[in-house]
N, C-alpha and C positions, 0 to 999 in steps of 0.2 A: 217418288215425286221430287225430293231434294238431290237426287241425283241428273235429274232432268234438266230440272234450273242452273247446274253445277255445270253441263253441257253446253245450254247454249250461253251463258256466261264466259264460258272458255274461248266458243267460238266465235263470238260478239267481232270481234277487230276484223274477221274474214267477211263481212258480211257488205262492208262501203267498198272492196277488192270486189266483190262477184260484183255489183249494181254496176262499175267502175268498167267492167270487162263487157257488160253488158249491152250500157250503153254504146261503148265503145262498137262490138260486134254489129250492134245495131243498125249506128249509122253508116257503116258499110255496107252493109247489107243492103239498105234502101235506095242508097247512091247507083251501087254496081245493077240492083233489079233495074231499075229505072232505066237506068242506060240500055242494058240488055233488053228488056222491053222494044224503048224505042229504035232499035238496032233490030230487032227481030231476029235474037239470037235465043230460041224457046230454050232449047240447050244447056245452054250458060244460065239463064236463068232459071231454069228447074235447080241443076245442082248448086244455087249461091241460094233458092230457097228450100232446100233441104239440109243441106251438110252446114253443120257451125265449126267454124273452122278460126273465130276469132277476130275476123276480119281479113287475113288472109287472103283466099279463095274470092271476096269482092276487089281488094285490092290489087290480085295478080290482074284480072277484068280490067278494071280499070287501066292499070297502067298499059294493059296490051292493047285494047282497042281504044285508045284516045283518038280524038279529032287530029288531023293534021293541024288545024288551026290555031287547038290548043298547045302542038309541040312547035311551031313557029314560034308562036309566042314566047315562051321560055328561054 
């Protein structure tokens, strides 16, 4: 038992990093579905909701199929 507690003691500090990665992965995830959704890319959006990639894999989405509108802009 006291070796248990000694455990996640140790690993306490890694614990705000995962939640942190999380969220992170998260809201990409939901940004890039969304898009791909209204895009009607089934595709893109199967693999951005299976594979955890970090954010990544929503993020390449994103950047590739932007609106013209939005890259005038910028």
């Amino acid at each position: 038992m006291e070796s248990t507690i000694q455990y996640w003691q140790s690993i306490a500090w890694f614990m705000p990093l995962i939640l942190l990665v999380v969220l992170w992965d998260s809201v990409w995830k939901i940004i890039a579905m969304w898009k791909a959704g209204r895009n009607n890319h089934l595709a893109w959006f199967l693999c951005i909701a299976i594979f955890n990639t970090m954010g990544i894999l929503p993020i390449i989405y994103i950047l590739l199929f932007r609106d013209k509108k939005e890259v005038d802009q910028n």
